[in-house]
C-alpha positions, 0 to 999 in steps of 0.5 A: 110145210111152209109156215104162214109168215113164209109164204105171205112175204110173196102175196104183200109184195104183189099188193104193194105193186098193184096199190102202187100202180093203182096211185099212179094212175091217178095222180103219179108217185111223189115222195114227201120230206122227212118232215112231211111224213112225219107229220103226216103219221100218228104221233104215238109213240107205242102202238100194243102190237098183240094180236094173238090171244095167247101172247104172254111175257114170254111170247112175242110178235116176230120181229127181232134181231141181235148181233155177236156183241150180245144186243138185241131186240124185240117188238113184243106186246107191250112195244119195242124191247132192248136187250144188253146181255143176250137177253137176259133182262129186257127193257122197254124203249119208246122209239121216236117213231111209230111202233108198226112203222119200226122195220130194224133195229141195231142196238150197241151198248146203250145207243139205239139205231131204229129205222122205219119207212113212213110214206115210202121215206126211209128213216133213221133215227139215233139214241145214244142214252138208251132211248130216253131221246132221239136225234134224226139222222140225215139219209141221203135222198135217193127219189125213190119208193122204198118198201123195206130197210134193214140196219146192219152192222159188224159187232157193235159198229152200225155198217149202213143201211139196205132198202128195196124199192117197192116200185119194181115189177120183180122186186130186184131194185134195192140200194145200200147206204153206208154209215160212217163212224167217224163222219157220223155220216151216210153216203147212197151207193147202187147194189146189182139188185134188191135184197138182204145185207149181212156182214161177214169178217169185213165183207158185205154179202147181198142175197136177194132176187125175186128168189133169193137165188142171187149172190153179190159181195162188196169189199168196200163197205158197199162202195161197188159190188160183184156179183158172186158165180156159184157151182152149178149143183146150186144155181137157183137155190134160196140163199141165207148166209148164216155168218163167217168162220174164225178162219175169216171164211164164210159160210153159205145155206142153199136150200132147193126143192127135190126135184124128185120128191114133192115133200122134199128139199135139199140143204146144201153148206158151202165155204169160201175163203176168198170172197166167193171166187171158189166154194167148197162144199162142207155138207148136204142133206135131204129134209122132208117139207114142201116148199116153194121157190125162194124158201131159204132155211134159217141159219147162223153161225154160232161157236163156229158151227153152222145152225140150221133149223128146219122149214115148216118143223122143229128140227135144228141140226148143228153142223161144224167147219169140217161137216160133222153134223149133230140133229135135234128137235127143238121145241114142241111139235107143233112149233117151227124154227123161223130164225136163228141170230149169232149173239156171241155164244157157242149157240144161237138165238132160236125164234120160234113160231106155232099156230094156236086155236083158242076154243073161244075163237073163230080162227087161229093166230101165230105167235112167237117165242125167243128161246136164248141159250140157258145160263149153263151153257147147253139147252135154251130156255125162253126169254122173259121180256120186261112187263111194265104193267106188274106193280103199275097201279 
């Protein structure tokens, strides 16, 4: 069954087409400066983010990332969260936006990359001291309204940043803007359309289109992209590209609906050693969820094994190189992978969703739970994130 968070990405961009039309015919699109946003926004720094009843220290609200080198982040209740071990210890840090404005994060060490879109204006800003300051960065203006950014990176070097424009009818118009470690500088470049980055092996990958079903590659650091032909046996599925292999190929998640049983869907593993040009096919497998069109099953390569968790359930199998896969639920019954991240350890992060009804309330609400690998190396257990409220008088 598709989750709640799966199916409302759909309904927020047809409202955000509709209210931005709705702005150009009465007075047309225009794009504030950096600092005009800015000071047209809240000033606050932190903004309580819980809005389920039952968030606790343990739980969070759905928006994390991390990276090989064990770094990783977290909106929870009481803010952003940082952590340098695999999430082990987590500390608080004020970003130099708001909080609800906060879209990704990189975190390498103790410098901190936080990006954010305010009055469609993309920001980006640094911290090299573990957030205790913050320095803007200088974005190229690229004249356009963006919707959403995402930071990307290649172990513990930041890579650049992908943005999608809200001002496309099918949401197929993105861009891409790569970072220099050396210049500490960002240069725009054009993508074939709008979607999700990932680096792989010192590769780009571009999934995107109005169904995830489209595949670009870029050997350049994005300085020019090509767009990928896949077999014809996935045409049209929802892409994930879950990571890259030590033998420096990649591997690709195609998740399509049974065309032939309505609570259904096919998962599909391909690999590729050359950029794309030819797939191979590692695995398939037949799972039981209904979903729609550009629902991509969560994925990660972690010990050079595919993870893959199942859509709408608690499922998660684990799949190597040669296709030999492993099945397991994950969790309780009444929870579902979300996401699954690569933070260097034989097993990835899980993110976790359940929907929960307090006898005290009208309705029902979402909450998330970070489970890390345990300390033994087999199983998860969940991540405690940094409460600063105990002790506090």
């Amino acid at each position: 069954m598709k989750t709640k968070r799966q199916g409302i990405m759909c309904w927020q961009q047809y409202i955000a087409v509709a209210t931005l039309f709705v702005a150009a015919a009465i007075g047309g699109f225009f794009l504030l400066s950096r600092e005009a946003a800015r000071a047209s926004g809240t000033k606050d720094a932190i903004h309580l983010l819980s809005s389920a009843a039952n968030i606790g220290p343990t739980d969070f609200n759905g928006n994390v990332g991390a990276n090989a080198g064990g770094n990783g982040w977290a909106l929870s209740n009481v803010g952003l969260q940082v952590t340098n071990n695999g999430g082990s210890q987590w500390s608080v840090v004020s970003p130099p936006i708001p909080t609800t404005s906060v879209e990704s994060v990189f975190v390498a060490g103790s410098t901190d990359w936080v990006a954010g879109v305010e009055n469609g204006v993309p920001v980006v800003d640094v911290s090299s001291d573990g957030g205790a300051s913050w320095l803007p960065e200088s974005l190229p203006n690229i004249g356009v309204q963006v919707g959403n950014v995402s930071l990307v990176g290649e172990g513990n070097s930041l890579v650049g940043l992908a943005y999608i424009q809200t001002t496309s009818s099918n949401f197929l118009v993105g861009g891409w803007m790569g970072y220099s470690n050396t210049s500490n500088s960002w240069k725009y470049s054009s993508t074939p359309f709008g979607g999700a980055v990932s680096d792989v092996n010192g590769k780009l990958w571009l999934v995107g289109g109005p169904t995830n079903s489209q595949l670009a590659v870029s050997s350049d650091q994005g300085d020019s992209w090509e767009v990928v032909a896949l077999p014809a046996a996935v045409t049209g599925s929802a892409l994930s590209v879950a990571g890259g292999f030590t033998d420096g190929s990649i591997a690709l998640v195609a998740t399509t609906p049974s065309q032939t049983n309505s609570d259904a869907y096919v998962v599909t593993l391909l690999s590729s050693t050359n950029s794309g040009s030819s797939w191979r096919t590692t695995y398939t497998t037949n799972e039981t969820g209904s979903i729609g069109l550009g629902v991509a099953s969560p994925s990660a390569v972690a010990g050079n094994s595919v993870w893959i968790g199942g859509i709408g359930t608690s499922t998660l199998m684990s799949i190597s190189e040669a296709g030999q896969s492993t099945n397991s639920t994950f969790g309780s019954s009444g929870s579902s992978v979300q996401s699954l991240m690569n933070v260097g350890s034989t097993q990835p992060w899980v993110e976790t969703v359940s929907s929960s009804c307090p006898t005290t309330k009208s309705s029902c609400a979402d909450s998330s739970l970070l489970m890390i690998p345990g300390a033994s190396g087999s199983g998860w257990q969940p991540t405690s994130f940094s409460d600063p409220t105990v002790g506090a008088l």
